[in-house]
C-alpha positions in Angstrom: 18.3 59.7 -207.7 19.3 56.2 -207.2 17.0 53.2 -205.6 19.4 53.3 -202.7 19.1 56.9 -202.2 15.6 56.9 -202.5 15.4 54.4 -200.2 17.6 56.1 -197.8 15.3 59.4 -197.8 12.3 57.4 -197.2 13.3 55.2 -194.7 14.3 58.3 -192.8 11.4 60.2 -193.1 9.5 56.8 -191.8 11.7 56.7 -188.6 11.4 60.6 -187.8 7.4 60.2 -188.5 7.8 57.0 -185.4 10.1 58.5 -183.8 8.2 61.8 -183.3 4.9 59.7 -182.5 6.5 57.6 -179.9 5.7 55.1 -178.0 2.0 56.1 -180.1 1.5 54.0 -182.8 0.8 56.2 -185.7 -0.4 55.1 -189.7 1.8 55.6 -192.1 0.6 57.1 -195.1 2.5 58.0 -198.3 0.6 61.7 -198.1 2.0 61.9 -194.8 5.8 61.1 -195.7 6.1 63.3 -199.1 3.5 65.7 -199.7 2.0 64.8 -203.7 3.5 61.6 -203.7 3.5 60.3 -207.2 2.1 57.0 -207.3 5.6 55.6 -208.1 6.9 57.5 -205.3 3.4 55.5 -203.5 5.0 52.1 -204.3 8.7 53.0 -203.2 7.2 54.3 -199.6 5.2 51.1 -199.3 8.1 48.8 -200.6 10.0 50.7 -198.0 7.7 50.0 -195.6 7.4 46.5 -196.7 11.4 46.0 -196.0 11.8 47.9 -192.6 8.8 45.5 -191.6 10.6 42.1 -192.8 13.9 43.4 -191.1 11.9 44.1 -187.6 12.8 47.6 -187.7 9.4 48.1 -187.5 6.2 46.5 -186.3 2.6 47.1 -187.4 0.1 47.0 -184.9 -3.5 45.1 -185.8 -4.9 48.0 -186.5 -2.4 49.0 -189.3 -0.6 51.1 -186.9 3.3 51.4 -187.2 5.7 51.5 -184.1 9.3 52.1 -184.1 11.3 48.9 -182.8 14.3 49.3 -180.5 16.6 47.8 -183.9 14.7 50.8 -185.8 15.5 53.0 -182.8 19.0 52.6 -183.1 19.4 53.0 -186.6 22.0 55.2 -188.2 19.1 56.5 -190.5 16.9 56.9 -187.1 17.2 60.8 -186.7 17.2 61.9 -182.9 16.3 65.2 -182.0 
């Protein structure tokens, strides 16, 4: 799979996880996202993480929560059931 892919999968398996916890915040733990998560599949979550938070599609709470932002919300990869 390539890193675009990858990220592609992750980033939408981070917005359903928000999406379905919303307005909640909710953590966001690599366990959570893929069940056994390798550890290099640990480090592509939290890189992912790391993006969608510099881009504002996400915000994290002081008390390492994560909320969905309306940019997030409306995201193409933002699955809405």
């Amino acid at each position: 799979m390539k890193n675009n892919d990858t990220f592609n999968t992750i980033a939408t398996l981070i917005f359903k996880h928000l999406y379905n916890n919303f307005p909640s915040p909710t953590q966001l733990d690599p366990e959570q996202l893929i069940s056994d998560a390798s550890d290099h599949q640990g480090e592509q979550i939290k890189g992912t993480i790391a993006f969608l938070l510099h881009e504002e599609y996400i915000f994290s709470t002081p008390s390492a929560t994560f909320l969905l932002t309306e940019k997030g919300f409306s995201h193409a990869l933002c699955p809405k059931f």
